[in-house]
SETOR-663828 format. One line per 10 residues: number of its first residue (from 1); for each residue x, y, z of C-alpha. Coordinates in Angstrom, 2 decimals. Layout:
BEGIN
NUM> X/Y/Z ~ ...
This chain:
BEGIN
1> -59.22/-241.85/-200.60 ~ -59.05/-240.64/-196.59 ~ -61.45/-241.67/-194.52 ~ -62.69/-239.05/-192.36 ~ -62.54/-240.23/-188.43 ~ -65.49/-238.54/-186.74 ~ -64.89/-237.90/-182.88 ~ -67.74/-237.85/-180.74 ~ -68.04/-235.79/-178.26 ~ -68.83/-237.81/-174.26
11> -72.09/-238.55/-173.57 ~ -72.71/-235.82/-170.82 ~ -71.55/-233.07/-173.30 ~ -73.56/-234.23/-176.05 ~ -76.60/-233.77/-173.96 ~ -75.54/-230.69/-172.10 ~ -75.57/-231.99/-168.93 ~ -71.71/-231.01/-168.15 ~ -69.25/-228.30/-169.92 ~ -65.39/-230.08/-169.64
21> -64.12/-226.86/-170.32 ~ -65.16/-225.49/-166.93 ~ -64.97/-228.30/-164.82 ~ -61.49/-228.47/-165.88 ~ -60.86/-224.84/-165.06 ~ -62.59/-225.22/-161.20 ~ -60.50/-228.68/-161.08 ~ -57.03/-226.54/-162.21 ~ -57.48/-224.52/-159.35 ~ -56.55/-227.24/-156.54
31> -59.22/-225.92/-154.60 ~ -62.41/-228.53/-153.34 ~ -65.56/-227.24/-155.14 ~ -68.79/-225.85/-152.94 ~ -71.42/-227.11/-155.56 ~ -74.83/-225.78/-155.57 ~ -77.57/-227.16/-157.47 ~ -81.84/-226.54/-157.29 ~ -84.90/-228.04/-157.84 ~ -88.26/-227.00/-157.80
41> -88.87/-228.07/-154.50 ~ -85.39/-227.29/-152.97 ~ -81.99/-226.43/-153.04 ~ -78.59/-229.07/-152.24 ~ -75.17/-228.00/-151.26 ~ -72.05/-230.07/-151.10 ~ -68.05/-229.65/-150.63 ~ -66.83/-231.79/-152.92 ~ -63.00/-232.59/-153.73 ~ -61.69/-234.43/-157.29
51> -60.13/-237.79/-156.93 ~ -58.93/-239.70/-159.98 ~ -61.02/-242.48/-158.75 ~ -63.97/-239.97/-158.63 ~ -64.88/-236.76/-156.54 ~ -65.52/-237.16/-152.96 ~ -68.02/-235.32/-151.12 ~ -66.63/-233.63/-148.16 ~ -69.65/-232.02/-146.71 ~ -73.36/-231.72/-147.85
61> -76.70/-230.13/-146.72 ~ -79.99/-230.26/-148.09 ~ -82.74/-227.55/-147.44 ~ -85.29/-230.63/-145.90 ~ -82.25/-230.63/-143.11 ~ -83.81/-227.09/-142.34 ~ -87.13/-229.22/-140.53 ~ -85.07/-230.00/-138.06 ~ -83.68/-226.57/-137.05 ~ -87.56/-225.55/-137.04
71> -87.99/-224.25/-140.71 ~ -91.26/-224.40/-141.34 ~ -91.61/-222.73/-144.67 ~ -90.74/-223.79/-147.96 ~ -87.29/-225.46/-149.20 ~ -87.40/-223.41/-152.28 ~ -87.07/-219.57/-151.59 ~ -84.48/-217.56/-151.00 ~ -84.63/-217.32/-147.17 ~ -84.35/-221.38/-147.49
81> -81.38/-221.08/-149.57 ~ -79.97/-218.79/-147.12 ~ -79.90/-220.73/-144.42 ~ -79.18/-224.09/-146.44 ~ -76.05/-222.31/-147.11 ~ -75.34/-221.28/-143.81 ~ -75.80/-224.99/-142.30 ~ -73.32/-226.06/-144.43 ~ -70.79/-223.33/-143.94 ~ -71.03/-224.76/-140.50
91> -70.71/-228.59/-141.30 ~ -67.84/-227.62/-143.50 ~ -66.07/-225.55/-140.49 ~ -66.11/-228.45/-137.82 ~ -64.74/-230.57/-140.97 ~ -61.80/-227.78/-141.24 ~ -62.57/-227.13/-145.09 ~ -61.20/-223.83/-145.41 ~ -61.32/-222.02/-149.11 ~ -63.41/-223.48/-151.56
101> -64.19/-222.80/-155.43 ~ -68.10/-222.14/-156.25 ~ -69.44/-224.29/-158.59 ~ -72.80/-223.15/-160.30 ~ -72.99/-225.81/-163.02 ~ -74.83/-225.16/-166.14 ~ -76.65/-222.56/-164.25 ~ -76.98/-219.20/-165.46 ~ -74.90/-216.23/-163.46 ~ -78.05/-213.90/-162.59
111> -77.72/-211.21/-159.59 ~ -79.21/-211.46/-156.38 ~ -80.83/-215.20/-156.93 ~ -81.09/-218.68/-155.01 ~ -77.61/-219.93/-155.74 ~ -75.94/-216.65/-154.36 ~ -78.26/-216.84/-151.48 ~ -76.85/-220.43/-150.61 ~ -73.00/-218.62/-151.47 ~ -74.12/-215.85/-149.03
121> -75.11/-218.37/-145.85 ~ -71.93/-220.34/-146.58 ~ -70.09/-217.48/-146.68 ~ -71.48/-215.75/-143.49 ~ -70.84/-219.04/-142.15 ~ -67.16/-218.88/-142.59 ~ -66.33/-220.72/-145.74 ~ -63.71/-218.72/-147.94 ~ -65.29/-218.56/-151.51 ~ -64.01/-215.93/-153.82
131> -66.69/-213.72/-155.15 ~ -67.92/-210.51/-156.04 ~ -69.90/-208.34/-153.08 ~ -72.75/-207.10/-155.88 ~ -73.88/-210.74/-157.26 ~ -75.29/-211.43/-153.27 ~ -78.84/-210.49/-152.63 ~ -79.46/-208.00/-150.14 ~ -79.76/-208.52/-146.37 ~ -83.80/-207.62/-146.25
141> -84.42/-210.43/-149.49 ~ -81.88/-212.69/-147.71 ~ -84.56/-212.61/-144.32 ~ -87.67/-212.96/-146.30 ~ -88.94/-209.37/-145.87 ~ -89.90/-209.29/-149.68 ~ -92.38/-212.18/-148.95 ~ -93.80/-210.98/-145.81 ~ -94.28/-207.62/-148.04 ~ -96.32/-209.64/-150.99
151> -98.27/-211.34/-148.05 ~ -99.77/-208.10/-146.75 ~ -100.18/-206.42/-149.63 ~ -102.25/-209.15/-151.00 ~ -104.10/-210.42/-147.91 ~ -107.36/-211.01/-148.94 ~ -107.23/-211.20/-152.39 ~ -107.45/-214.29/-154.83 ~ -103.27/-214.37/-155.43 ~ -102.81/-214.68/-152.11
161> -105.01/-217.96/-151.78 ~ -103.04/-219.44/-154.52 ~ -99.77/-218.41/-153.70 ~ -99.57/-218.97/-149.64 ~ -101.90/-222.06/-149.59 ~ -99.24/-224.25/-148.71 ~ -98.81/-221.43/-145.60 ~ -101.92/-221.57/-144.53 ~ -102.17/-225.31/-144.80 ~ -100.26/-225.90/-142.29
171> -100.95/-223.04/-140.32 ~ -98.12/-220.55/-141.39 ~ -98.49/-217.02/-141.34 ~ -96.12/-216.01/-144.46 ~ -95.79/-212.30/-142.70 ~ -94.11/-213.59/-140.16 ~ -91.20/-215.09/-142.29 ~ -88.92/-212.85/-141.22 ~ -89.02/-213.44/-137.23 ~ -89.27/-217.15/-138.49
181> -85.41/-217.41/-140.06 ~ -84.04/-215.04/-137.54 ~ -85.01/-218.05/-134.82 ~ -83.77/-220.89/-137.31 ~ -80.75/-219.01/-137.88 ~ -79.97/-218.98/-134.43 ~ -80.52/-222.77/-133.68 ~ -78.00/-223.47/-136.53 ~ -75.87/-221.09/-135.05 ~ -76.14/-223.13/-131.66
191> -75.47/-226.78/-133.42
């Protein structure tokens, strides 16, 4: 009688934290990987490039780097991812990373959202990624305008206590979001 040998699968796989058939496919392509991953709270960037010993992180920015530039909203929306993006597309430029591979991780591919908002600073930036023009959110969600929008429309109403008290905590007009990443843009633009 045959014993049946039972292969199990790596630990990472068997808890779906990593799919080896696509991190073999970015690692095929010789190119270093711009890996994007969110939280809750905010959004992390790095250039990373595979070693046998283990990957190496070229570059990396974090949207809490965005307090120093003068962000004073949130690390989490899509204005923050934005310009996350685009402070690393500028790290990664004086570190002469040219063309990069995106890596999304287990994330799903959905139009217009945080991850291609972070592809669309680094991009703008300068860093070569290939990707396709209609998964990048549009210029006026990009600046914030959608959020200024909610934050009139709702001014005085019980959502907008709830939603912007973090805003007005700290003395943050959310309408003004817009005029607010313009002039962060521009200091990261000046680094």
């Amino acid at each position: 009688m045959k014993r049946k040998i039972k292969i199990i699968p790596l630990k990472r796989k068997r808890k779906g934290l990593t799919n080896y058939k696509k991190r073999l496919t970015l690692l095929l392509s010789g190119n270093p990987r711009l890996v994007i991953r969110k939280s809750l709270k905010s959004i992390m960037l790095q250039v990373v490039e595979y070693s046998p010993a283990g990957d190496k992180v070229i570059v990396s920015a974090h949207s809490n780097e965005l307090k120093k530039s003068g962000w004073k909203m949130k690390g989490n929306s899509l204005p923050a991812s934005y310009l996350t993006g685009f402070l690393l597309g500028k790290k990664a430029k004086d570190k002469k990373v040219g063309k990069c591979i995106l890596d999304m991780g287990l994330y799903p591919s959905v139009k217009g959202n945080k991850i291609y908002a972070a592809l669309k600073g680094a991009v703008d930036a300068g860093l070569n990624v290939p990707h396709a023009k209609d998964v990048l959110p549009p210029e006026d969600r990009v600046k914030g305008k959608h959020i200024a929008e909610f934050a009139k429309n709702s001014k005085g109403k019980k959502e907008h206590k709830t939603q912007f008290s973090g805003y007005t905590k700290n003395n943050i007009n959310p309408e003004e979001i817009t005029k607010h990443f313009e002039e962060t843009k521009q200091k990261i633009e000046g680094k």
